[in-house]
N, C-alpha and C positions, 0 to 999 in steps of 0.2 A: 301361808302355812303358819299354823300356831299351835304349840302344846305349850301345856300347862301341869302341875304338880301342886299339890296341896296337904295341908293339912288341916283337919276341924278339931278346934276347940274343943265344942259344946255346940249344942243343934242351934243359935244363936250366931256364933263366931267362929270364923276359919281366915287360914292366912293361904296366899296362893302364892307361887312363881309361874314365871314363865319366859318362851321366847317367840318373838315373830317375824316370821320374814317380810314385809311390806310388800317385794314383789320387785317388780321392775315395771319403769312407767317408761314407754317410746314416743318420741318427737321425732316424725319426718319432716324436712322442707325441701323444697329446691330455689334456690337462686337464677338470676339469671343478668347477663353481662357484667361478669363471666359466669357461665353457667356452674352452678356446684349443687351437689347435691349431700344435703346433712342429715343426719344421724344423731339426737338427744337418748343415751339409756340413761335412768337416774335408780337408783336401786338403794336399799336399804334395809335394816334389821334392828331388834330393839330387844335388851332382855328386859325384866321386868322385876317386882314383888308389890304386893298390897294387902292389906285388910278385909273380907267379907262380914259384913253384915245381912243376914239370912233372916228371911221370914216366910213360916211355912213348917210343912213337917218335915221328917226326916230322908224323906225318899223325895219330894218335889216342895219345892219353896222358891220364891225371888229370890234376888240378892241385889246390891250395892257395893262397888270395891271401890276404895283408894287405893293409893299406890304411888311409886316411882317408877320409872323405867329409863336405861342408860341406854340410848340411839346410834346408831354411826350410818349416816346417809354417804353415797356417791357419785358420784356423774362421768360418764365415760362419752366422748365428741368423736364422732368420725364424719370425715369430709373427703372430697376426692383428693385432698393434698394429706391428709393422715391420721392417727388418733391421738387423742391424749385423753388419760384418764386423771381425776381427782378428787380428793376429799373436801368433800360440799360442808361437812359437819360434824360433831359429836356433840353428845351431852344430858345432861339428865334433870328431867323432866317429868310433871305430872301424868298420872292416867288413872281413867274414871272408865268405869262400866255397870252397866244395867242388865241382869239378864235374866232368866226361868231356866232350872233343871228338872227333870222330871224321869224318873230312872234313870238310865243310859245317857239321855238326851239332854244337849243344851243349846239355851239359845238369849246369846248375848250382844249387845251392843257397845262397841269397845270407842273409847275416844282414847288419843297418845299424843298429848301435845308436842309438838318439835320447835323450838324456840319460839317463833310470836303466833303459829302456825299448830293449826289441830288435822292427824288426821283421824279417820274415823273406818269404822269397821263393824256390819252385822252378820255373823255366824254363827253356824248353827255347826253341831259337833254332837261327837260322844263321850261319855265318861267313864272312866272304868275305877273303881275302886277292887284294891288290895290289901 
C-alpha cells in the first residue's frame, strides 16, 4: 500500500511525502529429526519525503525524485515450541523513483534502500488533485 501527498512548485518542480506499507514476506519450512515446522513473517513500513523533477506539460509529464525515507522492518518466528517477535531494524535512508502521470493516472518505479539492501517497487495508481 502507498499514498502519497504533494506539493508543486512550478510545472518543473514539486516536493512529495509519503508512506508505504512493504507488505509482509512469509517463510515456510519444515524440519525433520525432530520434526518442527516454521514460520518466517518479516513485515515492514517506510514514510518518506523528496524532490520531483518534472518534464512535460502540465496534466502528463515524467518525473525523477530523490528523497529520504525513515524504515522500521520486523520479524516475527513461529515454531511448534512458540513465537517470538522482533525488531530486524530502523533507519533512514535513500529513495529514488522514475515514473509517467498522465491525468488521474500514475505509474512509477520506486527503489527504497534499507541499509546495504534495495528494495524495489512498480506501481501504478491514481492521483487526485485539490
Amino acid at each position: 500500500m502507498l499514498f502519497r501527498s504533494g506539493y508543486d512548485f512550478n510545472k518543473n518542480l514539486a516536493i512529495e511525502a509519503g508512506y508505504t506499507n512493504f507488505g509482509t514476506l512469509t517463510i515456510n519450512n519444515s524440519t525433520t529429526g525432530p520434526v518442527t515446522n516454521n514460520k518466517l513473517d518479516i513485515t515492514g513500513y517506510s514514510l518518506g519525503a523528496g524532490i520531483l523533477g518534472k518534464i512535460g506539460e502540465e496534466k502528463s509529464y515524467g518525473y525523477l525524485k530523490a528523497g529520504f525515507h525513515n524504515w522500521d522492518m520486523s520479524g516475527k518466528v513461529s515454531t511448534s515450541l512458540g513465537t517470538s517477535s522482533e525488531a530486524l531494524g530502523t533507519g533512514t535512508d535513500l529513495m529514488l523513483s522514475a515514473g509517467y502521470r498522465a491525468d488521474i493516472f500514475q505509474l512509477s518505479y520506486d527503489g527504497y534502500k534499507i541499509d546495504d539492501r534495495w528494495i524495489k517497487s512498480l506501481t501504478l495508481g491514481l492521483k487526485y488533485n485539490f
